[in-house]
C-alpha positions in Angstrom: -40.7 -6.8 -4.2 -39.0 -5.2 -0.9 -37.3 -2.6 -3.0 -34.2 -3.9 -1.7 -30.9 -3.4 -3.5 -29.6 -6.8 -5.1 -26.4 -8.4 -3.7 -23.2 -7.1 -5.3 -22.0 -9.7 -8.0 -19.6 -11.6 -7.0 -15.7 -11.3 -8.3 -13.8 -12.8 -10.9 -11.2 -15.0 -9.3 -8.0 -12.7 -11.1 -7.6 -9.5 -10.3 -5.7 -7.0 -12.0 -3.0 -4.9 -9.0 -2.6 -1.7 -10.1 1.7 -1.9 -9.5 4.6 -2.6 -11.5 6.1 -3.7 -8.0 6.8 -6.9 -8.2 7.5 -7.0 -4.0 3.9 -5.5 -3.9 2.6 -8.0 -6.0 4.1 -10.6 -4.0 3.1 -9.6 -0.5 -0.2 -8.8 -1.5 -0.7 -12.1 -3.4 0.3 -13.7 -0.6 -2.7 -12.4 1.7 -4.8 -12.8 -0.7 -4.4 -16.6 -1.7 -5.7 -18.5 1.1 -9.5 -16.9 -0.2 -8.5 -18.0 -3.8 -7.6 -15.0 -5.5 -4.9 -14.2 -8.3 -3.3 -11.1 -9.2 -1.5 -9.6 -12.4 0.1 -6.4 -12.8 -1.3 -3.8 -14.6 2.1 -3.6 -16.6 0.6 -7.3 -18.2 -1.6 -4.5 -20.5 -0.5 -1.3 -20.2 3.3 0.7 -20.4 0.8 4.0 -19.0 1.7 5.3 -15.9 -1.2 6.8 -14.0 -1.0 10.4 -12.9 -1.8 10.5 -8.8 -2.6 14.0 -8.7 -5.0 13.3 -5.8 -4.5 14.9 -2.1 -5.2 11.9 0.1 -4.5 8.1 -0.3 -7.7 7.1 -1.2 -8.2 9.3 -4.0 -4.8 8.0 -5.6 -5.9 4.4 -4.8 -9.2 5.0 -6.9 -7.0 6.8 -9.6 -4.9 3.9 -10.5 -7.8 1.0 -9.8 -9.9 2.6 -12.3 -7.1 2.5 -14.7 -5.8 -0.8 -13.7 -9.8 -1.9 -14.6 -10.3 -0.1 -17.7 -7.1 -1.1 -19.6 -7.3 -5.2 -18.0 -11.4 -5.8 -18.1 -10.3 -7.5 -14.9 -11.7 -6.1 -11.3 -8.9 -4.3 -9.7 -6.7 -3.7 -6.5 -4.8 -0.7 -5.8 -2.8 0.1 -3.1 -2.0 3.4 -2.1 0.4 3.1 0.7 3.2 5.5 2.7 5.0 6.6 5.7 3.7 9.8 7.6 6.5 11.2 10.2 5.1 13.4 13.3 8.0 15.7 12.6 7.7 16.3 9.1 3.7 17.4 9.8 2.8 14.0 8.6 5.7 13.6 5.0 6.3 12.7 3.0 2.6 11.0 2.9 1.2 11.1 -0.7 4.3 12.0 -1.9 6.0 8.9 -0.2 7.3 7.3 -3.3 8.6 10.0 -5.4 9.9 12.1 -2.0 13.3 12.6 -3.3 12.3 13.2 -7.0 9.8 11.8 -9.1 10.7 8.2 -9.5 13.4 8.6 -7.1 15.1 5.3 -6.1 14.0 3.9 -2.7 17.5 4.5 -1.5 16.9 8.3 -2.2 13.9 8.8 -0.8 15.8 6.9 2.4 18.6 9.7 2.1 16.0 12.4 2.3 14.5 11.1 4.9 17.3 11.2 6.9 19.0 14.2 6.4 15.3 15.8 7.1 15.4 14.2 10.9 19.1 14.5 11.3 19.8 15.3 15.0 16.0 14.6 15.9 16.2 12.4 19.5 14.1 9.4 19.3 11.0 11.1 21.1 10.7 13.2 18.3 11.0 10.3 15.2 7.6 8.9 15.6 6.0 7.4 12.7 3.6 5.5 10.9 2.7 3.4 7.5 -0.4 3.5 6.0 -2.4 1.9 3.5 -5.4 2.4 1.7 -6.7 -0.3 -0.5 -9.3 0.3 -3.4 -11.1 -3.0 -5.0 -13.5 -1.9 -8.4 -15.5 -4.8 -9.7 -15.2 -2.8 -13.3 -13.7 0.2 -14.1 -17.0 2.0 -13.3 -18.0 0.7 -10.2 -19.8 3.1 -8.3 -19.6 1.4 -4.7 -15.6 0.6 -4.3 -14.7 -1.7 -1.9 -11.9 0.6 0.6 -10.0 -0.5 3.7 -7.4 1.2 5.8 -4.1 0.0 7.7 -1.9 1.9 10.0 1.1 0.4 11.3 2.9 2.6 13.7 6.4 3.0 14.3 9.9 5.4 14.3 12.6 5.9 12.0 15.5 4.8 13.0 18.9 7.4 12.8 20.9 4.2 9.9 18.9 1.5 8.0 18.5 -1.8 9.3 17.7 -5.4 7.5 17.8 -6.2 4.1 13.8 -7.3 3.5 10.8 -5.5 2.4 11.4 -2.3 0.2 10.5 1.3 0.0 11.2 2.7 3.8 11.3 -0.9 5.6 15.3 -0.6 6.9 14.4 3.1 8.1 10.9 1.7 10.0 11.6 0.4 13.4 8.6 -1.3 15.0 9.2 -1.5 19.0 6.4 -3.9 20.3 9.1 -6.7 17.7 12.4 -4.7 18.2 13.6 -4.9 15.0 13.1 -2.6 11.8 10.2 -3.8 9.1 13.3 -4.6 6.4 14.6 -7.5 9.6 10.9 -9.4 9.6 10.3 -12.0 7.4 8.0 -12.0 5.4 5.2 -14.2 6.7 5.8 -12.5 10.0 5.3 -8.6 7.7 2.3 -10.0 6.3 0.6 -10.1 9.6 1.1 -7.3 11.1 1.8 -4.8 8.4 -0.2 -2.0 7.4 -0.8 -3.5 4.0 -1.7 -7.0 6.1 -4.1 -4.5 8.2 -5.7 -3.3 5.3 -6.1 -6.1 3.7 -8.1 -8.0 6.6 -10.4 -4.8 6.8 -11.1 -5.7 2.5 -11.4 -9.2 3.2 -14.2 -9.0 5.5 -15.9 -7.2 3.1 -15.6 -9.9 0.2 -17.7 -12.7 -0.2 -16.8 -15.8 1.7 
């Protein structure tokens, strides 16, 4: 015997996304079928909503995975994702989703978000997405796998396209001139933050 630590165990083909986003589900699903992998919702077994009282997107990603483990006996994928602006010392972050109130529509949190740069030039409405992604092979999985995705860009002054969700007509990405709510989706699912992040996971997953 080497002493060497034994390989991880490989996962079970379904995973359980901690989300009741169905858009979520859907973009992330779609990155992650071409290595073979399903995902269900975590609303399949549970109505509990997980308190995200952590400080950073990776402690809220580990939050809801466990969760998303423990209620499912499934290995689980959580996502912990928003939009940090320059001007707004890096908001509304953590808070991305509930920004406006807690589970404020996405056209509120928009509203905010706009009244809060109001009269900013475009110098000054720099921006970027980020995404954290958690993967537990059980609820108490001591080694989680994590990624990271950053997908920089500006707000733009009026929304803009009618794809994606959350902050995508507000996101304009320059090097593609159009906002992230105008890019189809195959084309988001390349270059996204989420699309980032989850590149970084798969290299970490068995082949």
């Amino acid at each position: 015997m080497d002493g060497a630590a034994p390989p991880p165990a490989p996962l079970a083909q379904t995973l359980v996304l901690a989300s009741r986003n169905q858009k979520k589900l859907a973009e992330l699903q779609a990155l992650l079928a071409p290595r073979g992998y399903a995902l269900r919702l975590v609303s399949e077994f549970s109505d509990e909503d997980v308190e995200e009282t952590g400080e950073s997107f990776i402690e809220n990603a580990l939050l809801k995975a466990r969760h998303a483990a423990r209620v499912s006996g499934l290995p689980a994928l959580a996502d912990d994702s928003g939009l940090e602006v320059a001007a707004l010392g890096g908001a509304p972050g953590v808070r991305s989703a509930r920004y406006a109130a807690e589970r404020a529509s996405d056209a509120a949190n928009n509203e905010k978000l706009l009244h809060a740069l109001a009269g900013l030039p475009e110098a000054q409405r720099s921006a970027r997405f980020v995404s954290v992604l958690v993967l537990l092979r059980h609820a108490q999985d001591p080694v989680p796998l994590i990624a990271q995705g950053f997908w920089p860009g500006r707000i733009l002054e009026a929304a803009q396209g009618a794809n994606g969700f959350g902050y995508d007509p507000l996101f304009y990405v320059p090097e593609l001139a159009r906002s992230a709510a105008e890019l189809p989706a195959e084309l988001k699912n390349r270059v996204s933050h989420r699309a980032r992040a989850m590149h970084s996971l798969l290299r970490q997953l068995p082949a």
